[in-house]
KEKE-3310 file (N, C-alpha, C; in steps of 0.2 Angstrom, whole numbers, plus 5000, padded with zeros to 4 digits):
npx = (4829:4837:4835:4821:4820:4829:4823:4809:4814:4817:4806:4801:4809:4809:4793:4794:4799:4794:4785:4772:4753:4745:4727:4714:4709:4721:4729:4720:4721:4736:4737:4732:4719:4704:4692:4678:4664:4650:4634:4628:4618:4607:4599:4592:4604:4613:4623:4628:4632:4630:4642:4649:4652:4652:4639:4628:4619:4627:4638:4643:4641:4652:4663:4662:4666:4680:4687:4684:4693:4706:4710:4709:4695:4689:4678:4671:4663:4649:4640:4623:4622:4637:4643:4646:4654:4664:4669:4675:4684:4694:4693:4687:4686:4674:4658:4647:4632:4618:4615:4605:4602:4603:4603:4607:4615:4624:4634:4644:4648:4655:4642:4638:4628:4612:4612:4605:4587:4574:4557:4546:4540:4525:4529:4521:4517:4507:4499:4493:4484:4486:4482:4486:4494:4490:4485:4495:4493:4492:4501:4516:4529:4542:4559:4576:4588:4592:4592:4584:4570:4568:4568:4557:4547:4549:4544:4531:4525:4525:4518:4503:4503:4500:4503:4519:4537:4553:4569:4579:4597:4599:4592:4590:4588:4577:4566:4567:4562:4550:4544:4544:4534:4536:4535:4524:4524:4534:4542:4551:4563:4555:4563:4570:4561:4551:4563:4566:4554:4550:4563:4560:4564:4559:4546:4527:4527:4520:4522:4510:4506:4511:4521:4517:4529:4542:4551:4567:4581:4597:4615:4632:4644:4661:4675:4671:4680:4686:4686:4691:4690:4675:4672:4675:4667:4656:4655:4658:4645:4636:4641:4639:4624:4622:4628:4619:4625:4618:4603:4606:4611:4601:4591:4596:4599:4588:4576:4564:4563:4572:4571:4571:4584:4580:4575:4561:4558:4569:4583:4584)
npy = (5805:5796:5803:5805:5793:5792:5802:5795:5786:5790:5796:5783:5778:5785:5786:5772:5773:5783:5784:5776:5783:5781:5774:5782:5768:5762:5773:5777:5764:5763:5776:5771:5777:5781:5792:5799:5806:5812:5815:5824:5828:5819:5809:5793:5791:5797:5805:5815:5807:5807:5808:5815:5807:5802:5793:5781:5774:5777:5779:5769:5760:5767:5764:5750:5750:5753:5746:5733:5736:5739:5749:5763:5773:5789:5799:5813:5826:5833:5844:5843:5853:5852:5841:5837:5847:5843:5833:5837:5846:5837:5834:5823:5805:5799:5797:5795:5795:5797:5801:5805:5798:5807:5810:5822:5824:5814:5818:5825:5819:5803:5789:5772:5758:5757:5761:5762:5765:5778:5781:5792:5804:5814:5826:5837:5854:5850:5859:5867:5860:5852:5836:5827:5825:5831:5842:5851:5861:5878:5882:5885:5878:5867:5862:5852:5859:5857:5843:5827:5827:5840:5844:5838:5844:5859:5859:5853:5863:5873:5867:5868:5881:5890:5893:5891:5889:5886:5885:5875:5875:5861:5850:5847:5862:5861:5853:5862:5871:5868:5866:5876:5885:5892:5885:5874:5862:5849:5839:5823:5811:5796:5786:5797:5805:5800:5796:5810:5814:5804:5807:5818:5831:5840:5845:5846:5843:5830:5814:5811:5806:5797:5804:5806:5803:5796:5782:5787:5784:5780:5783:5779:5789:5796:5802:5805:5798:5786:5772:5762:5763:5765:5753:5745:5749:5747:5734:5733:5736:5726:5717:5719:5718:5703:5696:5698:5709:5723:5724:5720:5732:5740:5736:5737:5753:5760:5750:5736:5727:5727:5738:5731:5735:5734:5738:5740:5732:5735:5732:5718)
npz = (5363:5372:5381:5388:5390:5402:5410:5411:5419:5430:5434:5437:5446:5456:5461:5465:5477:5483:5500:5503:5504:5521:5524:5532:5541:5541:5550:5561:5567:5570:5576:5588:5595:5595:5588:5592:5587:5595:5600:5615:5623:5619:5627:5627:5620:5621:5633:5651:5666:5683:5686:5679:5665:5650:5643:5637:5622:5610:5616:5622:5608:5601:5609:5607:5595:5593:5602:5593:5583:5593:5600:5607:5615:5610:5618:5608:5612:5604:5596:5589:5576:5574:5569:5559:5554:5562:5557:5545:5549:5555:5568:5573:5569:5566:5563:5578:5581:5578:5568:5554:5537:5526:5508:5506:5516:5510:5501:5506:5514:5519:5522:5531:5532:5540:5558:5566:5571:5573:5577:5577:5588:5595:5606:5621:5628:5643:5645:5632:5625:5615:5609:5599:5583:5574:5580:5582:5572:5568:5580:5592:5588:5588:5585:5588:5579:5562:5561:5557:5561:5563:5552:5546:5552:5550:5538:5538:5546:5535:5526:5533:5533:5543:5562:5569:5567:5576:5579:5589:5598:5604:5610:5622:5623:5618:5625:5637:5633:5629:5639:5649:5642:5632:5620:5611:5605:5603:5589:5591:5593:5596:5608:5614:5616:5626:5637:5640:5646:5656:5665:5673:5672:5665:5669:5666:5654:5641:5631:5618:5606:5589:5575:5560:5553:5541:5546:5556:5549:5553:5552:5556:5551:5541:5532:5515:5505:5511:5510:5512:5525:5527:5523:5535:5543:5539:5540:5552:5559:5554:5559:5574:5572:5569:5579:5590:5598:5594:5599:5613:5618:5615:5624:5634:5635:5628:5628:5629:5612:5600:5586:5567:5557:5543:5528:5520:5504:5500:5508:5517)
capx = (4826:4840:4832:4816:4822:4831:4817:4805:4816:4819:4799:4798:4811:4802:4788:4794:4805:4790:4780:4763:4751:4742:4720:4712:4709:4727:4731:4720:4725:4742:4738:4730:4716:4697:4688:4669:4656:4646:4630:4627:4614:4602:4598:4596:4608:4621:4622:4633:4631:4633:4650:4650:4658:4647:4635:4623:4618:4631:4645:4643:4644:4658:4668:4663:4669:4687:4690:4685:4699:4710:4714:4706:4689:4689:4674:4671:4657:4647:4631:4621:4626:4642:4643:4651:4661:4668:4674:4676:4689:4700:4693:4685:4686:4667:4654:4642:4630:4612:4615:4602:4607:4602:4607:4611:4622:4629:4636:4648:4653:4650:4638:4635:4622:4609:4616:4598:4581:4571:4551:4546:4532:4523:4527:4517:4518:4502:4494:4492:4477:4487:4483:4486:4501:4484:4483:4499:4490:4493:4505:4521:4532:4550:4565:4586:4589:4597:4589:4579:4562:4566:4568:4551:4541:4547:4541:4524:4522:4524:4514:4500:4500:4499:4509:4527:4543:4557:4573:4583:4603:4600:4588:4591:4585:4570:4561:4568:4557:4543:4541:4543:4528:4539:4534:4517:4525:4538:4543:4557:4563:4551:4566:4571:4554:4552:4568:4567:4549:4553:4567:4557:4568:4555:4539:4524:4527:4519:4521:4505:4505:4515:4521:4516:4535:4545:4557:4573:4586:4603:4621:4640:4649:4666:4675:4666:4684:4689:4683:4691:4687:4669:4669:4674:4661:4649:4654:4655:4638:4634:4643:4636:4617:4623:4629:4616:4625:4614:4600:4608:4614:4595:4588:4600:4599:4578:4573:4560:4563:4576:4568:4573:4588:4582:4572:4554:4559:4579:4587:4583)
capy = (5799:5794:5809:5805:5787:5794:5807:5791:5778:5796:5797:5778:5776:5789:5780:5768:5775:5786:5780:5775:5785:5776:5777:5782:5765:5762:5782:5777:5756:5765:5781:5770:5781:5781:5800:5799:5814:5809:5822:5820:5829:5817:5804:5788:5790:5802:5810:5811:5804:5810:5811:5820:5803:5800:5788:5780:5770:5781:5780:5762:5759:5770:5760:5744:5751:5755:5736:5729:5739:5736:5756:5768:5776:5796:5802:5818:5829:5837:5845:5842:5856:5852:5834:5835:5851:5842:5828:5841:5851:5831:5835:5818:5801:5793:5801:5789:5801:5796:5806:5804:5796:5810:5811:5831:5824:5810:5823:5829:5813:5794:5786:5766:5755:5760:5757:5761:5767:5780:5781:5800:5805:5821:5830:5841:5856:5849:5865:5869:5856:5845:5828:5822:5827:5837:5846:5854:5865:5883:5881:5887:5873:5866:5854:5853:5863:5852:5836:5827:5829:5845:5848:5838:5847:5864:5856:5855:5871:5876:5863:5871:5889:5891:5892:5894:5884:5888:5880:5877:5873:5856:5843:5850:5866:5861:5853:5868:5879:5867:5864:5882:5886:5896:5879:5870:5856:5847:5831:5820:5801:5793:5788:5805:5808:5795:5800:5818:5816:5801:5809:5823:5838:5844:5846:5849:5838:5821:5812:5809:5803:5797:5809:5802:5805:5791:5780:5790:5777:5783:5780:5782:5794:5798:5806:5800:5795:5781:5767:5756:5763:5762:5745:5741:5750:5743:5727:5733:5738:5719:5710:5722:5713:5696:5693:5700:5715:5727:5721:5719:5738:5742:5734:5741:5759:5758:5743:5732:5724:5733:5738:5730:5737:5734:5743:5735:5733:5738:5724:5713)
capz = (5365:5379:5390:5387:5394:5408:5414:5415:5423:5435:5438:5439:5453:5463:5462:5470:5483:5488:5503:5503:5511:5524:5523:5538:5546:5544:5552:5567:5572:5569:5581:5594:5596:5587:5591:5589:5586:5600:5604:5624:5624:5617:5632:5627:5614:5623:5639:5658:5672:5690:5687:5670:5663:5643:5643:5632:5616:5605:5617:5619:5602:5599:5610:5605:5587:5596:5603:5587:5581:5593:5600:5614:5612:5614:5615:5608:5613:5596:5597:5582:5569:5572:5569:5553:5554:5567:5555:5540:5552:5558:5574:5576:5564:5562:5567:5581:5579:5579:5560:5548:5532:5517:5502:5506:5519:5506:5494:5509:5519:5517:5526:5533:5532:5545:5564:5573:5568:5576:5576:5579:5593:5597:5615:5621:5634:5646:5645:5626:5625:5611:5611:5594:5578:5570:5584:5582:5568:5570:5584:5590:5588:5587:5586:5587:5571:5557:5563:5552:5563:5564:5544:5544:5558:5547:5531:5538:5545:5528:5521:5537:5530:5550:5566:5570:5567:5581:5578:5594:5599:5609:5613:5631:5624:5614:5629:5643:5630:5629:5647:5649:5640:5626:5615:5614:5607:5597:5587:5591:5592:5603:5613:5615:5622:5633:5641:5643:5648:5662:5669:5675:5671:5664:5671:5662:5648:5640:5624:5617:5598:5586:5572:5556:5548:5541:5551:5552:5549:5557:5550:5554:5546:5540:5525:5509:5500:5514:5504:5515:5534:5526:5521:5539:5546:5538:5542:5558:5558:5553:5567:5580:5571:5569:5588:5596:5602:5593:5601:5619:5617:5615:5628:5638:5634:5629:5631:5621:5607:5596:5579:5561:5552:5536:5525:5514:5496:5499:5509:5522)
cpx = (4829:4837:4826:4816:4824:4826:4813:4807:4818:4812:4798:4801:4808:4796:4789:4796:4799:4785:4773:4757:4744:4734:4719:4713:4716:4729:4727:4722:4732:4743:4735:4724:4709:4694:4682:4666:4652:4640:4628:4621:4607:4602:4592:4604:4616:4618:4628:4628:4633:4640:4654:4652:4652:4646:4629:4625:4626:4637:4646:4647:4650:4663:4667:4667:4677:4690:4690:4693:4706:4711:4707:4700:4691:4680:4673:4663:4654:4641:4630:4623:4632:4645:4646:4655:4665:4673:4677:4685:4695:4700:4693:4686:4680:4664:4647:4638:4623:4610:4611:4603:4603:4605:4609:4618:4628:4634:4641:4651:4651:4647:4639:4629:4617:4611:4611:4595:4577:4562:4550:4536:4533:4522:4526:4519:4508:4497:4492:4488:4480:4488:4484:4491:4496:4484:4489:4497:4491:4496:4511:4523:4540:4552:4573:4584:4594:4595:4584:4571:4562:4564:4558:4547:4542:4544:4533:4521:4520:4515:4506:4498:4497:4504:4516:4531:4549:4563:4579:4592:4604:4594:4585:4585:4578:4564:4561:4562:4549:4541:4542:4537:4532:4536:4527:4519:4531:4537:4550:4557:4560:4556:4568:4565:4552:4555:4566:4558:4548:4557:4567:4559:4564:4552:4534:4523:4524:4519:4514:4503:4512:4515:4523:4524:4540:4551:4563:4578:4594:4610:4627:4644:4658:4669:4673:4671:4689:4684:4684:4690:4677:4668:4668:4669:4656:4649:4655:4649:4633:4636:4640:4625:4618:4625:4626:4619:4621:4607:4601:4610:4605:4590:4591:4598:4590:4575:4567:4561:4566:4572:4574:4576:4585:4575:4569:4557:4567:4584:4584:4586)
cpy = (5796:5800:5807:5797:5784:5795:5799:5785:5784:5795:5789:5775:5779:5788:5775:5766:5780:5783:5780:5779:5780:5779:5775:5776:5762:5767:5777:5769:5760:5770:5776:5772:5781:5787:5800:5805:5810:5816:5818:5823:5826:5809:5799:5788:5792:5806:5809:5810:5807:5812:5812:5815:5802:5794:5787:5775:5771:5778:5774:5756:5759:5764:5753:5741:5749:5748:5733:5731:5740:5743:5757:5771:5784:5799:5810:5822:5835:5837:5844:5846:5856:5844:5833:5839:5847:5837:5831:5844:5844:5833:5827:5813:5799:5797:5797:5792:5804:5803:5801:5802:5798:5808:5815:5829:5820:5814:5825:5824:5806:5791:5779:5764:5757:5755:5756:5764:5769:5779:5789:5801:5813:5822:5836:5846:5855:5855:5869:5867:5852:5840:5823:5827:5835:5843:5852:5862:5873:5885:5885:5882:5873:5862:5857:5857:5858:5844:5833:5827:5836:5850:5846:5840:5856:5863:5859:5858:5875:5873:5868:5878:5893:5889:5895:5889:5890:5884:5883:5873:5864:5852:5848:5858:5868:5858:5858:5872:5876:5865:5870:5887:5889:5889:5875:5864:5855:5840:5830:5812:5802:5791:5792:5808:5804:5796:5805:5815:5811:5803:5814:5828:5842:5844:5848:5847:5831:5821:5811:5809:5802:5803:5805:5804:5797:5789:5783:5784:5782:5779:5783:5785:5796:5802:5800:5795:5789:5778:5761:5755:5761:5756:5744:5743:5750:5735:5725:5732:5731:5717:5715:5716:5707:5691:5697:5705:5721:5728:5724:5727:5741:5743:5737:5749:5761:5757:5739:5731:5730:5732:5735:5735:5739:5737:5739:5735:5737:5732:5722:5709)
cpz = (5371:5385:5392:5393:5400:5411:5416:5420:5431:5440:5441:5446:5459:5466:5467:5476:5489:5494:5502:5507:5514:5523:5531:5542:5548:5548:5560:5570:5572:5577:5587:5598:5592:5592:5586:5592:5590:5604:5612:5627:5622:5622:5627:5625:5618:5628:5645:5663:5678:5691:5683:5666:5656:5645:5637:5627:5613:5607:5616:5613:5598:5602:5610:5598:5591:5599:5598:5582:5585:5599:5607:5609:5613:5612:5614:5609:5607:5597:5590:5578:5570:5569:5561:5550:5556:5561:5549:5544:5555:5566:5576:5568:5560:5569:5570:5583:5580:5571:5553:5542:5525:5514:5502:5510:5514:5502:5499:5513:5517:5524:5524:5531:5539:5552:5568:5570:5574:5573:5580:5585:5595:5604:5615:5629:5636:5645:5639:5623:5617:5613:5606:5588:5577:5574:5583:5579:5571:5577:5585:5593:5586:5589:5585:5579:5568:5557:5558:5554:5563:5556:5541:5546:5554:5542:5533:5541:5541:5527:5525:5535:5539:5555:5567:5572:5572:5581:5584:5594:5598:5608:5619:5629:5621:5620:5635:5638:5630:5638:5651:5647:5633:5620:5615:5613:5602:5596:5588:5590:5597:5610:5617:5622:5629:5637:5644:5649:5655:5668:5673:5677:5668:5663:5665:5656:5647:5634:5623:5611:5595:5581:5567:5549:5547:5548:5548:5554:5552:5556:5553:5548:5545:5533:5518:5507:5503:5512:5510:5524:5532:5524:5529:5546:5544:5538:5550:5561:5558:5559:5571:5579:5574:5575:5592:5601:5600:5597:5610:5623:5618:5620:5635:5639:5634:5631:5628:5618:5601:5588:5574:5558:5546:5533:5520:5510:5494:5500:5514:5527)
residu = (UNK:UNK:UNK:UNK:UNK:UNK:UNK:UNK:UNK:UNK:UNK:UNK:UNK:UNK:UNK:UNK:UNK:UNK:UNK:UNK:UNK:UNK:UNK:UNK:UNK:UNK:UNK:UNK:UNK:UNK:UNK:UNK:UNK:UNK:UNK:UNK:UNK:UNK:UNK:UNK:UNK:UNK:UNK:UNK:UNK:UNK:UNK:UNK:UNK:UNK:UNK:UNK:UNK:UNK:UNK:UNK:UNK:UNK:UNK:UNK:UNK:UNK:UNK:UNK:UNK:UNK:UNK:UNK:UNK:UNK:UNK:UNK:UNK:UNK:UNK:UNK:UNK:UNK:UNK:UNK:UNK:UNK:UNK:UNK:UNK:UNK:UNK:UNK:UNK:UNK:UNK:UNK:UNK:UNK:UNK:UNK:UNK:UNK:UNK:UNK:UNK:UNK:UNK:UNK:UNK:UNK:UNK:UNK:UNK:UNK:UNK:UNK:UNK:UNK:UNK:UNK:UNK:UNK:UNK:UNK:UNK:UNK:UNK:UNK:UNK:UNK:UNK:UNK:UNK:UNK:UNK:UNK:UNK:UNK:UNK:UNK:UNK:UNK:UNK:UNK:UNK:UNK:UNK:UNK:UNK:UNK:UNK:UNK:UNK:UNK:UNK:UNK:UNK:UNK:UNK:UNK:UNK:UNK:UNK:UNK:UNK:UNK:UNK:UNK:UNK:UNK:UNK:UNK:UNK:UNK:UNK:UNK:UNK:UNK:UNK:UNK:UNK:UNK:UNK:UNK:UNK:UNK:UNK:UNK:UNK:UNK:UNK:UNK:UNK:UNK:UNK:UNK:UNK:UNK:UNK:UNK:UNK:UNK:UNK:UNK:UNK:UNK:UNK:UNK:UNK:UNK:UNK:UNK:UNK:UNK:UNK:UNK:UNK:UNK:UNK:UNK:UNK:UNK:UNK:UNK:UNK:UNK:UNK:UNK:UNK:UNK:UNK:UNK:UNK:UNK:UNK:UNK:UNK:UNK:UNK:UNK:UNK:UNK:UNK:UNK:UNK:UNK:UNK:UNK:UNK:UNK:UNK:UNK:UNK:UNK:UNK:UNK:UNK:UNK:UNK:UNK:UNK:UNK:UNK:UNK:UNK:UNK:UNK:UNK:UNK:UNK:UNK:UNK)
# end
């Protein structure tokens, strides 16, 4: 009985004598430092500048996260399939990411409240004679691989029984194929597209239709079991709404009238 009484007053000292381990968001105001998954190849969102330095929506963001918190922004450069290796491997924190908010991804990281919402458009290589989504029909087509236009643009090739699905690295490398002629068309976010197609990198391309796929909503990410970095990034996510910096960030990067956060029959 006396061991028994020793042994626990043994465990319970240790208990108390052990440190505490700190949760992410204390690990980085501690480190100084916040590293965001940042793709740069998707202009608005992410891209450089003449003088290679990240730019965009994403980066923005990120670093508006990293003052609210107090520390330095690092941006890290992450093409889309790596975007959540990268935070699997403690390469990066929180993923700013322009990342889709599945359920398939939920089950491997925790996602935010939605930070920005895409609308999907069909571009076309000039020369293919598509001028509408239908058109696409028996086509050889493609998107970033992993993305959620891209998962829906293979979908309904299936659903089609016709054409050809082509899943490429990049952004960079889904319109170099379409304005090459290797592609007749693809879908992406309408920003995406406007972008690439204004900036006339590459020729021979124009938007012309929407692509009737839901609005893809877009969340921050980090590891599922930080309870308390995701509280503060969804209350981030809020103050970015509620002062008009969401907004002013859009108009910046976009431009128009930034789309509604919230979701019919979810919240408001």
């Amino acid at each position: 009985m006396k061991t028994s009484v020793l042994a626990f007053g043994l465990v319970a000292a240790t208990a108390l004598t052990s440190p505490v381990h700190a949760d992410k968001l204390d690990d980085i105001i501690a480190s100084g430092t916040l590293r965001c998954a940042v793709v740069l190849d998707f202009p608005p969102m992410g891209s450089r500048d003449e003088n290679n330095e990240p730019i965009g929506f994403d980066v923005d963001y990120c670093n508006d996260l990293a003052k609210a918190l107090g520390v330095t922004a690092e941006i890290v450069e992450t093409p889309f399939p790596e975007r959540i290796p990268a935070l699997m491997s403690g390469r990066v924190d929180v993923g700013v990411a322009s990342t889709s908010d599945t359920l398939e991804r939920a089950k491997t990281v925790g996602m935010t409240v939605p930070y920005f919402a895409f609308e999907m458009a069909v571009t076309a290589n000039e020369k293919s004679g598509i001028k509408s989504f239908e058109d696409m029909k028996g086509k050889v087509v493609g998107a970033t691989a992993g993305t959620y236009e891209a998962i829906a643009l293979e979908n309904q090739v299936k659903t089609w029984g016709e054409g050809e699905f082509r899943p490429y690295q990049t952004q960079a490398d889904v319109f170099l194929a379409l304005s090459q002629g290797q592609l007749d068309a693809t879908v992406s976010t309408s920003t995406v597209a406007q972008s690439n197609v204004k900036g006339g990198k590459f020729p021979g391309t124009s938007v012309v239709d929407k692509a009737p796929f839901d609005i893809d909503y877009v969340a921050l990410f980090t590891n599922r079991e930080e309870y308390g970095f995701l509280n503060y990034l969804n209350l981030f996510v809020n103050q970015q709404v509620r002062t008009g910096r969401y907004a002013e960030l859009y108009e910046k990067w976009v431009g128009g009238e930034a789309p509604s956060l919230a979701v019919n029959g979810v919240y408001r």
